[in-house]
C-alpha positions as CSV (number, residue, x, y, z in Angstrom):
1,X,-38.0,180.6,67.6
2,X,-40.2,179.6,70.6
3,X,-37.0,178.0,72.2
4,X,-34.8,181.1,71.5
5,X,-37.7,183.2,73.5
6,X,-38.1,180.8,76.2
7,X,-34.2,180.5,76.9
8,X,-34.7,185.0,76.8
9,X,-37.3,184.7,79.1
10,X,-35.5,182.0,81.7
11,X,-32.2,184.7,81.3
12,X,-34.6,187.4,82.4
13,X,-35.9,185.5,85.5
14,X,-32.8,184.2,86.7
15,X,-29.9,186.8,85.7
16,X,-31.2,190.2,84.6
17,X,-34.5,190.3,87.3
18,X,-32.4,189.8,90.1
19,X,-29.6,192.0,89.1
20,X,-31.7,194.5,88.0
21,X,-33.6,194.5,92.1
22,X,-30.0,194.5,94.1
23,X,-29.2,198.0,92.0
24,X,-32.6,199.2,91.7
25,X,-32.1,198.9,96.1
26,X,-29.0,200.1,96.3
27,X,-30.2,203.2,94.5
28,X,-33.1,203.0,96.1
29,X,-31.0,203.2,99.8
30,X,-28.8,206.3,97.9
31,X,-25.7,204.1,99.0
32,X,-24.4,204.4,95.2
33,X,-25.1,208.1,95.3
34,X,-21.8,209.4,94.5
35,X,-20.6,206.7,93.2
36,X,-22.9,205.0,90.2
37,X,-21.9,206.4,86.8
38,X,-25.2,206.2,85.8
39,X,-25.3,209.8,87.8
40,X,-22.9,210.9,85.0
41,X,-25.4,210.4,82.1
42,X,-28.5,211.8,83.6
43,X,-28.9,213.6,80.0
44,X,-28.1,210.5,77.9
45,X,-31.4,208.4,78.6
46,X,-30.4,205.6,75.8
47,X,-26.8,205.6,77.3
48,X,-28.6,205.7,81.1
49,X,-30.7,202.2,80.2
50,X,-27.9,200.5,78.1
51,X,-25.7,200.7,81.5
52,X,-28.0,199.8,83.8
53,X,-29.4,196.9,82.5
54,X,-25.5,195.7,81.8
55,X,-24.8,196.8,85.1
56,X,-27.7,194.4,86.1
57,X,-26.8,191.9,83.8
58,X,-23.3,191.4,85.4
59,X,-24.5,191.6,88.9
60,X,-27.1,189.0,88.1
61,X,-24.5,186.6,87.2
62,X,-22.6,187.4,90.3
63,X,-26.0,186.7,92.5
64,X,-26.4,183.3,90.7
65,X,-22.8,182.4,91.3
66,X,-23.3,183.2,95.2
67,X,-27.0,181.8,95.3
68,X,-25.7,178.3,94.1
69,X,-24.3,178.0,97.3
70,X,-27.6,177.9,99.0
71,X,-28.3,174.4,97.4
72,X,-25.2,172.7,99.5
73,X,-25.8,175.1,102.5
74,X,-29.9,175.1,102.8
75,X,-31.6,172.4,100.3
76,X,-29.4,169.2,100.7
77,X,-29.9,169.6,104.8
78,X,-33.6,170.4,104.5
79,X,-34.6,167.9,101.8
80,X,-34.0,164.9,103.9
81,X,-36.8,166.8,106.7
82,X,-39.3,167.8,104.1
83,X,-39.0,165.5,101.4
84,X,-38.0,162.0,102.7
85,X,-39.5,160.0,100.5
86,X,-37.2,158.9,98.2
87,X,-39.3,156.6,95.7
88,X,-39.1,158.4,92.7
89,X,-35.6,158.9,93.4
90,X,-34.7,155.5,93.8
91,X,-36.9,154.3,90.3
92,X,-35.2,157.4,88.6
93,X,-32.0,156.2,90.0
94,X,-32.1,152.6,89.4
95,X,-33.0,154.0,85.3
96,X,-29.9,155.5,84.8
97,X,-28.3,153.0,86.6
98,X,-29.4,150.3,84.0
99,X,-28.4,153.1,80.6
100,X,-25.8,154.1,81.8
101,X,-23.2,151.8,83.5
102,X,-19.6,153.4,82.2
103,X,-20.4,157.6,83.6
104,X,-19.5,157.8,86.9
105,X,-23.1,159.0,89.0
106,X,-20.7,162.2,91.0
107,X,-20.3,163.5,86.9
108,X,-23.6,162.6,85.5
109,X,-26.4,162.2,88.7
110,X,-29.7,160.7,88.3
111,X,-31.7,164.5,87.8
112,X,-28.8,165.3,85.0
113,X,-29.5,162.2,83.2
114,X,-33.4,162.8,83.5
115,X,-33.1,166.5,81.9
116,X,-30.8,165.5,79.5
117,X,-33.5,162.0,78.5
118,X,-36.1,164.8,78.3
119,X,-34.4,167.5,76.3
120,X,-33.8,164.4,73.7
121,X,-36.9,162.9,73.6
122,X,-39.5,164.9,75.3
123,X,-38.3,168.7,74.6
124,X,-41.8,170.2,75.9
125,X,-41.4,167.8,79.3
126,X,-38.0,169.5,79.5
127,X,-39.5,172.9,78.8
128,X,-41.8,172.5,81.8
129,X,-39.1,171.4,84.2
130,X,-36.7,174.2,83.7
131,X,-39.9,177.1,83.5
132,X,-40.3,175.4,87.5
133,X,-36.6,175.2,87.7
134,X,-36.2,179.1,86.3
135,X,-38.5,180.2,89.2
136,X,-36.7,178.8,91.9
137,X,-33.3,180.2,90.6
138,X,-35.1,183.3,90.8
139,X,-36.1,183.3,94.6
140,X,-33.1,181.6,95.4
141,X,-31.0,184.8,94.2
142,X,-33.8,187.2,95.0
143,X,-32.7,185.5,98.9
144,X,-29.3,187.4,98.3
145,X,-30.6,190.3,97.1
146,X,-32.8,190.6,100.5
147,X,-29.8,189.5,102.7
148,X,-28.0,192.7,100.9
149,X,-30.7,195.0,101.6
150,X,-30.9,193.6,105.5
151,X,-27.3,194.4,105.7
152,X,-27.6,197.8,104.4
153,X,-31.3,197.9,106.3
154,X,-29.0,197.7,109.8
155,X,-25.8,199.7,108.8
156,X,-28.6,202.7,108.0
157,X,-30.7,201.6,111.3
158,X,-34.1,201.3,108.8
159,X,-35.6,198.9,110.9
160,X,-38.3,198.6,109.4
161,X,-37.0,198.3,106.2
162,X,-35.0,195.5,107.5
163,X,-38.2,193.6,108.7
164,X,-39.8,193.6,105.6
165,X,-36.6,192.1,103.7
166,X,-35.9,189.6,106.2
167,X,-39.8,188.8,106.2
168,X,-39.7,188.5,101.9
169,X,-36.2,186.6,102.5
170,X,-38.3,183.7,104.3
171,X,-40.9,183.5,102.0
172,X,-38.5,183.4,99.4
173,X,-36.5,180.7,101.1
174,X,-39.3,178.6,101.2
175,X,-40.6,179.3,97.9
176,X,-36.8,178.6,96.5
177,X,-36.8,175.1,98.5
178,X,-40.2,174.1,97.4
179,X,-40.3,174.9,93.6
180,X,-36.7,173.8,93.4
181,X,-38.3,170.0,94.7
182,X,-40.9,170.4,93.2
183,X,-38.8,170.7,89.8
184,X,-36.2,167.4,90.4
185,X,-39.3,165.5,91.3
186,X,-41.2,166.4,88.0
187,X,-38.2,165.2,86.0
188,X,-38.0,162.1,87.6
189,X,-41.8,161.6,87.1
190,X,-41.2,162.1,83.6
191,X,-38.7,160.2,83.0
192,X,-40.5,157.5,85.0
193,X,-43.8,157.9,83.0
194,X,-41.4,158.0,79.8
195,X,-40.5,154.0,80.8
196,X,-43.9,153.1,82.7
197,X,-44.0,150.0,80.0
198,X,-40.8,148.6,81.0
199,X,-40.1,149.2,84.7
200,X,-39.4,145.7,86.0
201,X,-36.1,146.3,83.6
202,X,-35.4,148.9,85.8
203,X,-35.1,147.8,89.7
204,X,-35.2,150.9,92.2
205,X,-32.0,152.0,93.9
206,X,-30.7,153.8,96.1
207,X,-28.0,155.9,98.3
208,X,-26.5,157.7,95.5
209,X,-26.5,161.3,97.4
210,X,-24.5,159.8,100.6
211,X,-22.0,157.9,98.2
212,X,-21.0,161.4,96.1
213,X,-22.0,164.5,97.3
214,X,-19.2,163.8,100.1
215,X,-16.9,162.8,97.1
216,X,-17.7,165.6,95.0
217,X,-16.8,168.5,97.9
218,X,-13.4,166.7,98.3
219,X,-12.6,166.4,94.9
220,X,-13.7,170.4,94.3
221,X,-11.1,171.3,97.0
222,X,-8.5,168.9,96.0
223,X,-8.6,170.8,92.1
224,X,-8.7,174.5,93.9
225,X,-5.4,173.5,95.7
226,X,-3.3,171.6,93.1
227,X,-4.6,174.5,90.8
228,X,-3.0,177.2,93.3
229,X,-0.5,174.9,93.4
230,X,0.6,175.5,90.0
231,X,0.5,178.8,89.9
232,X,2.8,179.1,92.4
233,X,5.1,176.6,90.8
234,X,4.7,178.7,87.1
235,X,5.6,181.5,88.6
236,X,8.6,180.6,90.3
C-alpha cells in the first residue's frame, strides 16, 4: 500500500505538478483563451477538472520527455566542475564491475546497478533515493515550464514577468543539478555501506563515463537512422 502511494506521490511531483503549472500559465497569460476546451464546459465543473488534470497529465509527460535532455546538455558538463571527486564513483564502479562481468556498463551503468541492488535488498534505501531523485525531476521540468513562460514573457513584452521566470529558472537549475547529485551519490553510498565488510573484494575503478556516454550518443543515432531507414524501404 505504502509503495502504491509513494509511486502516486513521485507521479504527482514529476508528471502531473509540472503539467499542471505550464497550463495553469498559459491560462494564466490568456494565450489559450480561445482556444482551451476547457472554455467549453464552464458549466460542467466535474467535466472542467477531469480535462484539466488529463490535459496536465499529458503535458507533464511531454515536459519530462524534453527535460531529459537537460541531463546530456547541463549535468554531464557541469558535474565534472562541481563534483569532481569521483571516489564513490570509482568504489561504486569497481562493485559492479566485480558482480557483474557479462552486461555491458553503456546498458547497465554503475547508478543502474546501485538502484536496482537497493530496490532488492534495501527497498527503504531505494525509497529514499528516488524521493531525492523525484525532486530533482521536478525542478528539472519546472526549468521548461519557466523557459515557456520567458518565451511567452517576451512575445507579450511582460518584462517583468519574464524576470521573475528567468530568476526561478536559475534557482531551479541549480536546485535540479544539486539534488540530482546529491541523489547518484546517496545510491552509491548505499550500496557502498551495503558491502563496507568486504571492500578489498572490490578494487575502485574508473573512467566508465568517457568510455560510453560517447558510445551511447552514437549508437542512439545510428538506431534513429537505420529505423528511418526502414520505413522508407517498407514503404516503397
Amino acid at each position: 500500500m505504502f509503495d502504491k502511494l509513494n509511486l502516486g506521490l513521485l507521479d504527482l511531483l514529476t508528471i502531473l505538478l509540472p503539467g499542471g503549472l505550464l497550463i495553469g500559465f498559459l491560462i494564466f497569460v490568456g494565450w489559450p483563451e480561445d482556444l482551451f476546451v476547457l472554455n467549453s464546459l464552464a458549466d460542467s465543473p466535474w467535466m472542467e477538472g477531469t480535462i484539466f488534470f488529463s490535459t496536465a497529465y499529458v503535458s507533464g509527460h511531454f515536459i519530462y520527455l524534453v527535460s531529459s535532455f537537460l541531463d546530456g546538455w547541463i549535468y554531464d558538463k557541469i558535474k565534472t566542475i562541481w563534483w569532481s571527486n569521483l571516489s564513490l564513483f570509482n568504489q561504486a564502479l569497481g562493485i559492479r564491475s566485480v558482480k557483474i562481468q557479462t552486461v555491458s556498463r553503456g546498458d547497465f551503468n554503475t547508478f543502474k546497478y546501485a538502484m536496482a541492488y537497493l530496490l532488492t535488498h534495501k527497498p527503504n534505501l531505494h525509497s529514499a533515493v528516488e524521493r531525492t531523485m523525484a525532486e530533482s525531476k521536478f525542478f528539472r521540468s519546472f526549468c521548461v515550464v519557466l523557459f515557456v513562460g520567458i518565451v511567452f514573457s517576451l512575445v507579450k513584452s511582460n518584462w517583468v514577468l519574464g524576470g521573475i521566470c528567468l530568476g526561478l529558472m536559475l534557482l531551479s537549475l541549480i536546485r535540479y543539478l544539486t539534488q540530482r547529485a546529491k541523489s547518484i551519490e546517496s545510491a552509491y553510498q548505499y550500496l557502498i555501506l551495503l558491502h563496507e565488510g568486504d571492500l578489498g573484494s572490490f578494487p575502485p575503478q574508473e573512467d566508465e563515463l568517457k568510455l560510453y556516454t560517447g558510445q551511447k550518443k552514437s549508437d542512439f543515432w545510428k538506431k534513429v537512422g537505420s529505423s528511418i531507414k526502414q520505413v522508407f524501404v517498407r514503404g516503397s
